[in-house]
C-alpha positions in Angstrom: -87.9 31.2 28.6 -84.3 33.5 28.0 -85.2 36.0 25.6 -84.5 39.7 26.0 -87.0 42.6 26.0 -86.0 44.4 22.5 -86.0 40.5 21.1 -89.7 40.4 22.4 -90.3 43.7 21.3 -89.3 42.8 17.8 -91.2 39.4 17.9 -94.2 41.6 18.6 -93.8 43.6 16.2 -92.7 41.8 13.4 -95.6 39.3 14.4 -98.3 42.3 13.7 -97.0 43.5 10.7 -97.4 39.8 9.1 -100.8 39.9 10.4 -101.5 43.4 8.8 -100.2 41.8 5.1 -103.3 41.1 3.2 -103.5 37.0 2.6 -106.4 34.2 2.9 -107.0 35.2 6.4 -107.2 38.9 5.8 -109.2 38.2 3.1 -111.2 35.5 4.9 -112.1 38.5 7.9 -113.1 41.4 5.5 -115.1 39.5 3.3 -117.3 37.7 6.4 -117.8 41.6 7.9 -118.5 43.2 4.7 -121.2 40.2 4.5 -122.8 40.4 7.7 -121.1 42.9 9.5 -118.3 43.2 12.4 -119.3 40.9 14.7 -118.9 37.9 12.1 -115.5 39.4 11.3 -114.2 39.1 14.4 -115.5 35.9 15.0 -113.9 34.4 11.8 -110.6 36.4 13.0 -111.0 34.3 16.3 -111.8 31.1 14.4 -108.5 31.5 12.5 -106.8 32.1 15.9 -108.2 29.0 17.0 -106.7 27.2 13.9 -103.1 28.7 14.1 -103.4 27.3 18.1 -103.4 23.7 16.6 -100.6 24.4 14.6 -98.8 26.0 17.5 -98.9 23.0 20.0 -98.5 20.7 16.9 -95.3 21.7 16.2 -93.8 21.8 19.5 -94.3 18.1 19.7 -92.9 17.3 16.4 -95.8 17.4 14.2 -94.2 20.3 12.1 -90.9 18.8 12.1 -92.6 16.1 10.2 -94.4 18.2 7.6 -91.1 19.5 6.9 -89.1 16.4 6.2 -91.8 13.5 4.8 -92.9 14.1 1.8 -96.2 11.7 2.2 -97.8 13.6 5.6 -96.4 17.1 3.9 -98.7 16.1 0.1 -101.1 14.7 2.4 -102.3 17.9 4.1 -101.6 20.3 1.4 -103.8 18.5 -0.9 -106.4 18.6 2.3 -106.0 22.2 2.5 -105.9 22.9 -1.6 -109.2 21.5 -1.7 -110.7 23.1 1.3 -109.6 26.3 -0.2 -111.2 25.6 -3.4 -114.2 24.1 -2.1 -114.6 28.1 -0.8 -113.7 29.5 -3.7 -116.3 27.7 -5.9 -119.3 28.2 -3.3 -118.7 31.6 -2.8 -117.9 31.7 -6.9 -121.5 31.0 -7.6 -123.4 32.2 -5.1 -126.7 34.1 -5.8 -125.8 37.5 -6.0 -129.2 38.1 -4.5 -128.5 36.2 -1.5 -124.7 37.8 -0.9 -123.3 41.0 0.2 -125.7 43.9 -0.7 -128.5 41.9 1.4 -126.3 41.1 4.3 -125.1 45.1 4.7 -129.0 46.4 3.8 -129.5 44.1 7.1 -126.5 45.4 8.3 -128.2 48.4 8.9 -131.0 47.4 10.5 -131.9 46.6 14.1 -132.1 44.4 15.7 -129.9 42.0 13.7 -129.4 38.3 13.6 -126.4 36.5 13.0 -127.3 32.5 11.6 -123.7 31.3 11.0 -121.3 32.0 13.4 -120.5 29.0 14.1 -119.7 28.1 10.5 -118.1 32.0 10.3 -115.8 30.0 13.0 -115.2 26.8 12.1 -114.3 28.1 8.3 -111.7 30.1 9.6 -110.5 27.7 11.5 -110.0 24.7 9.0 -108.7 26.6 6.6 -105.8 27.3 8.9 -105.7 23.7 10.5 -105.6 22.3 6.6 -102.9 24.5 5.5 -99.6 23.2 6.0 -97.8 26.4 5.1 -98.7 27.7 8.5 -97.4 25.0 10.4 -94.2 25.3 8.3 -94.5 29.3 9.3 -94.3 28.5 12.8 -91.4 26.2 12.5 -89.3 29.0 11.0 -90.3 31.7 12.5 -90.5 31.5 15.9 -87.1 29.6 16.5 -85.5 32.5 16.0 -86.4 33.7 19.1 -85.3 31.2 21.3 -82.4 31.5 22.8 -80.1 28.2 22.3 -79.2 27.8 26.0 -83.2 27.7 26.6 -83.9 24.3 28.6 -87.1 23.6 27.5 -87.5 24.5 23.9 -90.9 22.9 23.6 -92.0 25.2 26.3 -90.5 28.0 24.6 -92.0 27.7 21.2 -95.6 27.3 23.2 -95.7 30.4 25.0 -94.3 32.4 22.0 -97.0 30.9 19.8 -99.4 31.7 22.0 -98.2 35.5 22.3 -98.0 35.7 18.1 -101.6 34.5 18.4 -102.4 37.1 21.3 -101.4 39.8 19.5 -102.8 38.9 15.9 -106.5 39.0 17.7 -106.7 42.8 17.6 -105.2 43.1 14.1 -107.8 41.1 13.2 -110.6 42.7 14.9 -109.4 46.0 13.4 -109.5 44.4 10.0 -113.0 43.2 10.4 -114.0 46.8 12.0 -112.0 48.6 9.3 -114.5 46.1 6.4 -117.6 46.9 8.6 -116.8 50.8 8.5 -116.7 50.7 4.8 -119.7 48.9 4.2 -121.8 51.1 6.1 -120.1 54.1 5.1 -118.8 54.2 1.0 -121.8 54.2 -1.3 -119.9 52.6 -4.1 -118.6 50.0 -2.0 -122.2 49.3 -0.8 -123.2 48.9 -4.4 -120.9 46.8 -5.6 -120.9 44.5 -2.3 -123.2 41.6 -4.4 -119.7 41.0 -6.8 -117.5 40.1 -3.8 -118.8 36.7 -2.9 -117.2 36.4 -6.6 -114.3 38.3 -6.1 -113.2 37.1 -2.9 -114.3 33.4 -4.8 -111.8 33.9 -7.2 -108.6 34.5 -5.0 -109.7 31.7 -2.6 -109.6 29.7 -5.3 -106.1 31.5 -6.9 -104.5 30.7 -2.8 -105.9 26.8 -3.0 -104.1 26.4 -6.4 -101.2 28.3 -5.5 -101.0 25.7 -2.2 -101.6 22.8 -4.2 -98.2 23.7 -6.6 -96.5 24.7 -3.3 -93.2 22.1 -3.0 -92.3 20.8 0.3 -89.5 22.8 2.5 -86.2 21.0 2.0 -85.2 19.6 5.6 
């Protein structure tokens, strides 16, 4: 792979600061370690790494390139995603407010502590990255830019820099779980009003599903 360091460097960098922006990840990550603390954060930041890896070996074999210009397999998956998104929304919407946030961080604080859903933690941040095709679409235009055009193997190319976007979104990500975590345990007033952000974060999952169900396919 030809690219030069201060292209890597701002690949890098460029890569963490779209992790940092607040979005359905972010929001995905804080509101699983406000619920039951940092390890689930990071674990739903991994399960969303997980997710952006299918779109990253996807797309170097063409399945991207195919979001991107038919309009069937593009509707298809957005309208996967849309739903998955909402389906989120609505549960966490309506959950029992006895049963949500201010029981998870009163356990929070107590040792020793058990974590039940992990696995779920992981497996909803990683479907709701695998079901969104705006991530696929995101790989497809921005890492290209990065490879140089005399690169010989291009495929190759767009692997190993998906992998190293990926890499480096795994501490953001931890740090927004630990950042969630601190708060919880530390801000009164956040502690009291953790029982309305099942709702809260319901709500916007449900705003990003409808916002990706209006979203029109990239022209070609």
């Amino acid at each position: 792979m030809s690219i030069e360091t201060h292209q890597l460097l701002v690949f890098i960098a460029a890569g963490w600061l779209l992790n940092l922006t607040p979005g359905p990840d972010v929001l995905y990550i804080v509101s699983n370690a406000l619920r039951s603390g940092t390890r689930a954060g990071i674990v739903a930041g991994l399960g969303i790494t997980a997710g952006c890896f299918v779109h990253i070996f996807a797309a170097a074999v063409g399945v991207g390139a195919l979001l991107a210009t038919s309009a069937t397999a593009f509707t298809v998956l957005k309208w996967l995603g849309a739903a998955y998104l909402l389906w989120m929304g609505v549960r966490m919407l309506f959950s029992r407010a006895g049963g949500g946030n201010g029981a998870a961080i009163a356990a929070a604080q107590a040792a020793p502590r058990q974590q039940a859903s992990l696995r779920a933690v992981f497996l909803g941040g990683f479907w709701t990255n695998v079901l969104n095709p705006k991530v696929a679409i995101f790989f497809l235009a921005f890492v290209p830019q990065f490879i140089a055009p005399a690169t010989q193997n291009k495929a190759l190319a767009f692997v190993l820099l998906g992998v190293l976007f990926n890499v480096n979104a795994i501490p953001v990500n931890a740090l927004w779980a630990l950042a969630a975590s601190w708060m919880a345990r530390r801000v009164g007033a956040v502690q009291k009003g953790m029982h309305w952000l099942d709702r809260v974060a319901g709500a916007m999952f449900i705003g990003f599903g409808l916002k990706l169900a209006f979203t029109e396919q990239p022209s070609a």
